[in-house]
MITOR-724676 format. One record per residue: x negated, y negated, z negated of N, C-alpha, C in turn; residue in one letter. Coordinates in steps of 0.2 Angstrom, whole numbers, padded with zeros to 4 digits. Layout:
BEGIN
- X|Y|Z|X|Y|Z|X|Y|Z|A
...
This chain:
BEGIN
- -0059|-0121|-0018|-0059|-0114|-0020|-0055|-0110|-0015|X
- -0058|-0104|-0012|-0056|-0100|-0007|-0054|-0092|-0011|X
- -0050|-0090|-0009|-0049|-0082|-0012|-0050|-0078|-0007|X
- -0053|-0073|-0007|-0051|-0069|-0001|-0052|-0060|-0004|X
- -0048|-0056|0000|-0042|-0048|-0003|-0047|-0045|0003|X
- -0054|-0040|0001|-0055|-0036|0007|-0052|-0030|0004|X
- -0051|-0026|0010|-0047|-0019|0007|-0049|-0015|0012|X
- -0055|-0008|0007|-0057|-0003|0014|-0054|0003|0012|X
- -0052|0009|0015|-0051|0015|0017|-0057|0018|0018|X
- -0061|0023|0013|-0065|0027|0017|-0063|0036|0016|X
- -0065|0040|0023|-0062|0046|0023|-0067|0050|0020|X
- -0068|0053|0016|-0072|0060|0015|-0073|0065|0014|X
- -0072|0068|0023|-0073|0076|0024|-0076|0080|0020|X
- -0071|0085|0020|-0076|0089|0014|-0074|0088|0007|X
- -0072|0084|0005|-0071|0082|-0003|-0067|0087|-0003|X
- -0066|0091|-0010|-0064|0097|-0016|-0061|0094|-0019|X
- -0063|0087|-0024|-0061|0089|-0029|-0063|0080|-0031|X
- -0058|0079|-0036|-0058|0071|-0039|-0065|0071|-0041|X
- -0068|0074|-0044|-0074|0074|-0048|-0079|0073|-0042|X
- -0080|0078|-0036|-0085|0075|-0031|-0085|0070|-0027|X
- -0076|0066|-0028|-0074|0060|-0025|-0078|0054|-0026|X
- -0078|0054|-0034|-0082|0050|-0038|-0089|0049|-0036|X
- -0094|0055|-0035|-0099|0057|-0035|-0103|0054|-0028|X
- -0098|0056|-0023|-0099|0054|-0016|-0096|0044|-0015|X
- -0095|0042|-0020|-0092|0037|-0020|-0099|0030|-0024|X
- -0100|0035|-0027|-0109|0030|-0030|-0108|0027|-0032|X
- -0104|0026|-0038|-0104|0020|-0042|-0103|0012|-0041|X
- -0098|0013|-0034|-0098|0007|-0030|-0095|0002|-0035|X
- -0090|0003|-0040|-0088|-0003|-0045|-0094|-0006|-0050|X
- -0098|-0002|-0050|-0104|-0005|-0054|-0109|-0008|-0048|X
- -0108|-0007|-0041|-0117|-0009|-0040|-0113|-0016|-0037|X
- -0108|-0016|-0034|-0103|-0022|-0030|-0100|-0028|-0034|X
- -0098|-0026|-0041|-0095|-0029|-0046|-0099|-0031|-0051|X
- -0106|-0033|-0049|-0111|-0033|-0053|-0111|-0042|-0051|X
- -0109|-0045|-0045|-0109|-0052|-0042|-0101|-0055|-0046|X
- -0104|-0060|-0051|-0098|-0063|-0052|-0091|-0065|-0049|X
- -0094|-0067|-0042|-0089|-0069|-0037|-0084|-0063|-0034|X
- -0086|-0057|-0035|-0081|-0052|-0033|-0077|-0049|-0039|X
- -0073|-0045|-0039|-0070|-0041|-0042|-0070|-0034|-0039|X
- -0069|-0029|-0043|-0070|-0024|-0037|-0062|-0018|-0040|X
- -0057|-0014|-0038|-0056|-0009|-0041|-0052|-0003|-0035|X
- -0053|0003|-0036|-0049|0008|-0032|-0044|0007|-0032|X
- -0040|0004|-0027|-0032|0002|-0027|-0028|0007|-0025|X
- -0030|0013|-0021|-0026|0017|-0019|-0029|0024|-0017|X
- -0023|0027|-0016|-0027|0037|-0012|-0030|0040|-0021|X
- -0030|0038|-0028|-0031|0040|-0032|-0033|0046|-0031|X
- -0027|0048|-0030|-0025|0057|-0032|-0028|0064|-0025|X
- -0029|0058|-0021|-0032|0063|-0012|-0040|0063|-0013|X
- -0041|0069|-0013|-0050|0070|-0014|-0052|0069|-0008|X
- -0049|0069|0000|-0053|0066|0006|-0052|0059|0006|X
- -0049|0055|0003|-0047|0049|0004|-0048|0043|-0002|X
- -0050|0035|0000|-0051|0033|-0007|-0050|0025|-0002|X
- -0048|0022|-0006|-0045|0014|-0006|-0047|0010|-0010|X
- -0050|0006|-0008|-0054|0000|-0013|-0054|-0007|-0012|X
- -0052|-0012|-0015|-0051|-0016|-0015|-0056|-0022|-0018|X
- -0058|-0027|-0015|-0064|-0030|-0019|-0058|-0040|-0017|X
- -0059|-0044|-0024|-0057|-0048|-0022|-0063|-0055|-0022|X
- -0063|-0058|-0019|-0068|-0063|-0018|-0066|-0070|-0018|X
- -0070|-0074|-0021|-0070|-0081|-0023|-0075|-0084|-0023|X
- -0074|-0090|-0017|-0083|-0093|-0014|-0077|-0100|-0014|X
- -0083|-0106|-0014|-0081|-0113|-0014|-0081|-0115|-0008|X
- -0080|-0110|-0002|-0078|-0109|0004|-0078|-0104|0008|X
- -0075|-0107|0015|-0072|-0102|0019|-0077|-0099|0019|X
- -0084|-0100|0023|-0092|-0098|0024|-0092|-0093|0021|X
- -0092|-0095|0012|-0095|-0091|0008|-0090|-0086|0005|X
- -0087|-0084|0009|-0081|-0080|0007|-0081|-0076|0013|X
- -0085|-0076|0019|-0083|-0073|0025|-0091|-0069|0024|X
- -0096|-0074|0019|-0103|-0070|0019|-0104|-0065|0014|X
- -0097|-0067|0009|-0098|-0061|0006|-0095|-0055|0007|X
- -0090|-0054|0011|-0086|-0049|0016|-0092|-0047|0019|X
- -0095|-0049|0023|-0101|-0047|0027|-0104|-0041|0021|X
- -0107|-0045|0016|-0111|-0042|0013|-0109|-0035|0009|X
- -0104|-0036|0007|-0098|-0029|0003|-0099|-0026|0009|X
- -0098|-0025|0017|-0096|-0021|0022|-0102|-0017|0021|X
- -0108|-0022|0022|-0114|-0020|0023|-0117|-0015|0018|X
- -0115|-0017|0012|-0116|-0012|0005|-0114|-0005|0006|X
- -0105|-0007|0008|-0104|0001|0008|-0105|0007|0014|X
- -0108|0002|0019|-0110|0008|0023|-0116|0011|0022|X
- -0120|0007|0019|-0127|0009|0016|-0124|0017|0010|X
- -0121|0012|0007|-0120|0016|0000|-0115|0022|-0001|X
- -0111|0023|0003|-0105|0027|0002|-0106|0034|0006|X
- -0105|0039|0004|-0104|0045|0007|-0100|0047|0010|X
- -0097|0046|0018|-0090|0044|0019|-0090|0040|0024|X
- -0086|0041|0028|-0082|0037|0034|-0077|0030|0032|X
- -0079|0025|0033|-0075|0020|0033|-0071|0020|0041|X
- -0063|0020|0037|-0060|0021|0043|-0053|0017|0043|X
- -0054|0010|0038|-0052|0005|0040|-0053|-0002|0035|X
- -0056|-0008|0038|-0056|-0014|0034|-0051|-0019|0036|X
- -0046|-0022|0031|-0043|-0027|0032|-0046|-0033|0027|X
- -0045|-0039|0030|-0046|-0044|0027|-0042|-0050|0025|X
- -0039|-0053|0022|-0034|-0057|0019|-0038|-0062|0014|X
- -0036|-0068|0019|-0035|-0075|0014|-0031|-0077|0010|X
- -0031|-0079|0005|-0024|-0082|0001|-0025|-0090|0000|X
């Protein structure tokens, strides 16, 4: 069993207001934490309307499948997110 901590930062020029953060944010805890194998929650920047932190944790029966599903989270959020990703770490435990 593999565990793996992706962590992104996206920016949101132009964000007002918590309420359009949300808005410009798309429901990423519902469409990403829909796969067993991840977990998903906003870890950090709560309170900053241009900025949002999100943390998704993931559990594959390998390195592989732990590195495909990084892939695939990155790929999601550029598609889905309103917003500049402007930084992804990744952590094995």
């Amino acid at each position: 069993m593999h565990i793996g901590i992706l962590t992104c930062t996206v920016s949101l020029p132009g964000c007002s207001s918590l309420k359009e953060k949300r808005q410009r944010m798309g429901g990423l805890h519902e469409r990403l934490g829909r796969n067993p194998a991840i977990a998903v929650c906003e870890s950090g920047e709560r309170d900053r309307h241009d900025l949002s932190e999100w943390s998704f944790v993931v559990v594959g029966l390998t390195r592989k499948e732990v590195e495909a599903l990084y892939a695939d989270i990155e790929n999601k959020l550029e598609r889905a997110v309103d917003g500049r990703i402007v930084e992804i770490a990744r952590e094995m435990l």
